[in-house]
TISEPA-807014 format. One record per residue (C-alpha): x, y, z; residue number from 1. Coordinates in steps of 0.5 Angstrom, whole numbers, plus 500, padded with zeros to 3 digits. Each point is the difference from the previous one (the first is absolute). Layout:
N
[r [X,Y,Z],NUM]
...
//
This chain:
319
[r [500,500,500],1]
[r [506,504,501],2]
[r [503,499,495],3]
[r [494,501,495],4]
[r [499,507,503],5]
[r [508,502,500],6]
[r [500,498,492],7]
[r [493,504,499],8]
[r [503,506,504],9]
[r [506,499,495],10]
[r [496,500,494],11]
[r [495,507,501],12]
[r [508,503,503],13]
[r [502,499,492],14]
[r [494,502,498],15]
[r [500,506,502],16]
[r [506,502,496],17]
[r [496,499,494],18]
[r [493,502,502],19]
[r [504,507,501],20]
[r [502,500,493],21]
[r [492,501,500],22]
[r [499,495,494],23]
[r [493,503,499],24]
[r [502,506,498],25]
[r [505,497,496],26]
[r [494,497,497],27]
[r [498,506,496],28]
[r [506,499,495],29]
[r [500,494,499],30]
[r [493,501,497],31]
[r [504,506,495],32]
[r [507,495,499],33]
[r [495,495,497],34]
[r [496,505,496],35]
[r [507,502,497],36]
[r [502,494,498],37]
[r [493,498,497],38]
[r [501,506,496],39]
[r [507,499,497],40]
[r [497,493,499],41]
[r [495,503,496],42]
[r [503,505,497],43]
[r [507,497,499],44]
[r [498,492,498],45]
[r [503,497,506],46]
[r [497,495,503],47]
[r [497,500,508],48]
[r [499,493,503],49]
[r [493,500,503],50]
[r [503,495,506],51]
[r [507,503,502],52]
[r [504,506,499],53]
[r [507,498,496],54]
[r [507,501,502],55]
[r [500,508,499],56]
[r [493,502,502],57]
[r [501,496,506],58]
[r [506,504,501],59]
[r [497,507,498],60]
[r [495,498,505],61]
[r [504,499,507],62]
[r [504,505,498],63]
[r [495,505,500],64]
[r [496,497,506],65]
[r [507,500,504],66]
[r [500,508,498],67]
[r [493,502,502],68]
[r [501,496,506],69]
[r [506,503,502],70]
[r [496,507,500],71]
[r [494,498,503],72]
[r [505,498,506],73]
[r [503,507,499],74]
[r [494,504,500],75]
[r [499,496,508],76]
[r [508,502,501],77]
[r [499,507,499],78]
[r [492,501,504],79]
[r [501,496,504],80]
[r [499,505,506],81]
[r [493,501,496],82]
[r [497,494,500],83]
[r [502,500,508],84]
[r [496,506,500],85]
[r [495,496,495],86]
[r [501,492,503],87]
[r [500,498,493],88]
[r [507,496,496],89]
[r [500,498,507],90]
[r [507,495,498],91]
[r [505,506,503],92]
[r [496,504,504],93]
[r [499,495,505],94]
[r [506,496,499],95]
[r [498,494,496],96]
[r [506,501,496],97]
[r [505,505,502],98]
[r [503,506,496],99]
[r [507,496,499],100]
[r [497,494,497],101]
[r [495,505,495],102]
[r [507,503,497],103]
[r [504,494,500],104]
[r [493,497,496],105]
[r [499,505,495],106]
[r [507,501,499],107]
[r [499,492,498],108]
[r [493,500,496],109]
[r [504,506,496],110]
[r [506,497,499],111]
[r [497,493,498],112]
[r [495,504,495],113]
[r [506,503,497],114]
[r [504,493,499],115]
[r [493,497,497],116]
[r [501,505,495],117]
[r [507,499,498],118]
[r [498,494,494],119]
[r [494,506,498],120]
[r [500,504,493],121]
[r [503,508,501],122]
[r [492,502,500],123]
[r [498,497,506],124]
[r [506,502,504],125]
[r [499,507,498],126]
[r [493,499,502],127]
[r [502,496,506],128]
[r [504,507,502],129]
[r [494,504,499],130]
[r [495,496,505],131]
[r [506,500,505],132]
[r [501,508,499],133]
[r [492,500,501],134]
[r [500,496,505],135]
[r [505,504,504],136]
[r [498,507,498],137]
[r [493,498,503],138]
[r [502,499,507],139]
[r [506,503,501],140]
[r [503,508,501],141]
[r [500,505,497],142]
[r [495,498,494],143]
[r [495,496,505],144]
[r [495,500,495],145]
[r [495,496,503],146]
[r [499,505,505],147]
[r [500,506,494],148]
[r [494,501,495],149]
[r [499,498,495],150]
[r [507,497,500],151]
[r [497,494,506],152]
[r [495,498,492],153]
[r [506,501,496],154]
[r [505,496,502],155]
[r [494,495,502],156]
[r [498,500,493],157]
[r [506,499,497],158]
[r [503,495,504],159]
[r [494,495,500],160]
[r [497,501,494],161]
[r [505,503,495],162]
[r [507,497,502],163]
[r [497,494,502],164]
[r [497,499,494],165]
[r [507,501,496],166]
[r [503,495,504],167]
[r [495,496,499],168]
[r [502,501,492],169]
[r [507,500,501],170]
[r [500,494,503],171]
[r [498,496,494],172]
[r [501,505,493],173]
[r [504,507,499],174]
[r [497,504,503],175]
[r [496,505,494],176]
[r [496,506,501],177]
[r [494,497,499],178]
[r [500,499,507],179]
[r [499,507,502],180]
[r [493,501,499],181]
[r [497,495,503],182]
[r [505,501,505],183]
[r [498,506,502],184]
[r [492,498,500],185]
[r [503,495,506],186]
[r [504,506,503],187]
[r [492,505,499],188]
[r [497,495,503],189]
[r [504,498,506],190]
[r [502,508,502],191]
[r [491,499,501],192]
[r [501,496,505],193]
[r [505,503,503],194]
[r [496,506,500],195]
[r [494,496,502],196]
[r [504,497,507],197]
[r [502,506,502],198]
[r [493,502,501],199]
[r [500,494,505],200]
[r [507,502,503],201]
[r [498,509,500],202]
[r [500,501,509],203]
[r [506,496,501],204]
[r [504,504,494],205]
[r [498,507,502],206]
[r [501,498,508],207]
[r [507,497,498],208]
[r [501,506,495],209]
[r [500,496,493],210]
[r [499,503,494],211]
[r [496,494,497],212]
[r [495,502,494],213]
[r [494,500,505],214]
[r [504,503,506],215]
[r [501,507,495],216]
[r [493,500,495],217]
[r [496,497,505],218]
[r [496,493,500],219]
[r [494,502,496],220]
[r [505,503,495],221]
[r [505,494,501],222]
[r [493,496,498],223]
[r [498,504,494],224]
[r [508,499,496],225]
[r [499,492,502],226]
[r [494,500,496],227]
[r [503,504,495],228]
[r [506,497,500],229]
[r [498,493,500],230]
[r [494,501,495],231]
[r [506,504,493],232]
[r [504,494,502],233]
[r [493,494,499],234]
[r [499,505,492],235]
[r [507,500,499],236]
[r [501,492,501],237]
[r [493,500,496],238]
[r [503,504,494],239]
[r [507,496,501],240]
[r [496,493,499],241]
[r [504,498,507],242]
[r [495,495,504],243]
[r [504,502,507],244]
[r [500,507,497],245]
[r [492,500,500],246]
[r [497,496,504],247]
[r [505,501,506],248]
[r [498,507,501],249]
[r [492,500,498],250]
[r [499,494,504],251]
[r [501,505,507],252]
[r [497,506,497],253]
[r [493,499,503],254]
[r [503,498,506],255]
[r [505,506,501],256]
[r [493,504,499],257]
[r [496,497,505],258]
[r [507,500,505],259]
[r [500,508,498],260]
[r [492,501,500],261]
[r [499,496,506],262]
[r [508,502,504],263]
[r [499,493,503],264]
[r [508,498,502],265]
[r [496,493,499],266]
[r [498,501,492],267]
[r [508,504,498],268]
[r [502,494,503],269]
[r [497,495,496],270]
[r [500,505,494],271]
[r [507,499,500],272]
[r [501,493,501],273]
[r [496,498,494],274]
[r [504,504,496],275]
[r [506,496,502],276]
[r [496,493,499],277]
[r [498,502,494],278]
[r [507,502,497],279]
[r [501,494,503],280]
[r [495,495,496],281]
[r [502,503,493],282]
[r [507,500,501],283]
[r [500,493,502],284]
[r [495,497,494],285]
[r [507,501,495],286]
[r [504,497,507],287]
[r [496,496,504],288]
[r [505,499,504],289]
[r [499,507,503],290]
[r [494,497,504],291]
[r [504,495,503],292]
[r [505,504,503],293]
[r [495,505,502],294]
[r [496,495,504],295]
[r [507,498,503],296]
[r [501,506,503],297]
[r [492,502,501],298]
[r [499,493,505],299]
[r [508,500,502],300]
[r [499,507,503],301]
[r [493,498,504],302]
[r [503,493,502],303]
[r [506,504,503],304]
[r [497,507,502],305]
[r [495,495,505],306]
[r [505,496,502],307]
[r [505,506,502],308]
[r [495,505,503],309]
[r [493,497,500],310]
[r [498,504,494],311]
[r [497,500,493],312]
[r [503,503,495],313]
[r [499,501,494],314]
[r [493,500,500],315]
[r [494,505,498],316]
[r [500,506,503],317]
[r [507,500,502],318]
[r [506,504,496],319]
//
């Protein structure tokens, strides 16, 4: 009995190096990695395994999971006297994980993204190094864009819609231009949403002193650029012929009205994360895969939040 509670202990103390890495926010790019690739395959001729991912796809994919995943630990590095404040990422506030193994770990995440990029094409090393850029900028001084309208949508845009897209494309072709436009609708789209989770967050950013794009234009105003953003991303997708494109954005519109008619934190919640699901359904009708991974990280995140504190998560209703 001992023994069996000893190696649990083991296994959930393990855990936490990599549930702190937050893999469902990693999820967001995975669904733009593979929907870059599906357009390079289609524009390109290359051909993508409806199974599993070859050699330099899965490549291209650890790489980029292990830079997001080491800005996601930045990010908690650098707030992590806010979310003391806020009891939220509780794994270095509370000193489940300790500020020296968090810089030991986010150095070896980075260093391991770069060594899994060596055998990759020149392209995807330079949009390696712009995600890694981004990821930085985002959390660290002096730039700190999360906490700077519009720069928190930006570099949120850019990161996990347009950068992860090109890396997926890059993964499995020369990287060509034609990436560019439905690059950039995926990059509209996710800017909506960060407008739209700011909206959740606006006390807490005006109390800290954020600059976030709710905190300076106020709830409403954040509430009417998601609709505006997330509705030219749906018509720019339509007009592109791009599936994710178009139904991504469109299939949450009406649910971003109700959550801005309403202003029930419930509804934006919900609105948001049909959007994810969305993106996340019609990016995996080129790469089933995706669905597998997805659920991976879904029913492992419940099983290790309840078993580790007693929660459930994710889950309706829950950011």
């Amino acid at each position: 009995m001992a023994g069996s509670q000893l190696l649990r202990r083991s296994v959930l103390r393990a855990l936490d190096f990599v549930f702190i890495l937050r893999p469902t926010v990693v999820v967001g790019m995975w669904v733009f990695f593979f929907a870059g690739a599906a357009l390079a395959a289609r524009a390109t001729g290359v051909r993508l395994s409806p199974l599993l991912p070859d050699g330099r796809l899965l490549l291209g994919f650890a790489s980029m999971t292990a830079v997001l995943g080491g800005g996601c630990l930045l990010n908690q590095i650098t707030d992590v006297e806010t979310d003391r404040v806020n009891e939220k990422l509780f794994f270095l506030p509370r000193g489940i994980v300790s500020m020296r193994a968090a810089w030991i770990e986010l150095a070896v995440v980075w260093l391991a993204a770069a060594a899994l990029a060596v055998p990759m094409s020149g392209g995807f090393r330079l949009v390696l190094a712009a995600s890694l850029l981004l990821n930085v900028t985002y959390s660290a001084p002096p730039v700190r864009a999360k906490s700077q309208y519009p720069w928190d949508m930006v570099w949120n845009g850019l990161g996990f819609g347009f950068v992860s897209a090109a890396a997926g494309w890059a993964s499995v072709a020369t990287l060509q231009p034609t990436v560019v436009a439905p690059g950039l609708v995926y990059a509209v789209a996710v800017a909506g949403v960060t407008a739209s989770t700011t909206v959740l967050d606006v006390e807490g950013d005006r109390a800290q002193g954020l600059q976030t794009t709710a905190a300076v234009l106020g709830a409403r105003a954040a509430s009417v650029l998601t609709l505006v953003l997330v509705g030219a991303a749906g018509v720019a997708g339509g007009l592109l012929r791009d599936p994710l494109g178009f139904f991504g954005p469109l299939a949450s519109l009406p649910l971003l009205v109700r959550a801005h008619v309403t202003r029930e934190r419930s509804h934006r919640i919900i609105a948001n994360q049909v959007m994810v699901a969305v993106f996340a359904v019609v990016a995996a009708a080129r790469v089933p895969y995706l669905l597998l991974l997805l659920a991976l990280v879904y029913f492992g995140s419940r099983g290790y939040y309840k078993a580790r504190f007693n929660f459930s998560y994710p889950g309706a209703g829950t950011q």
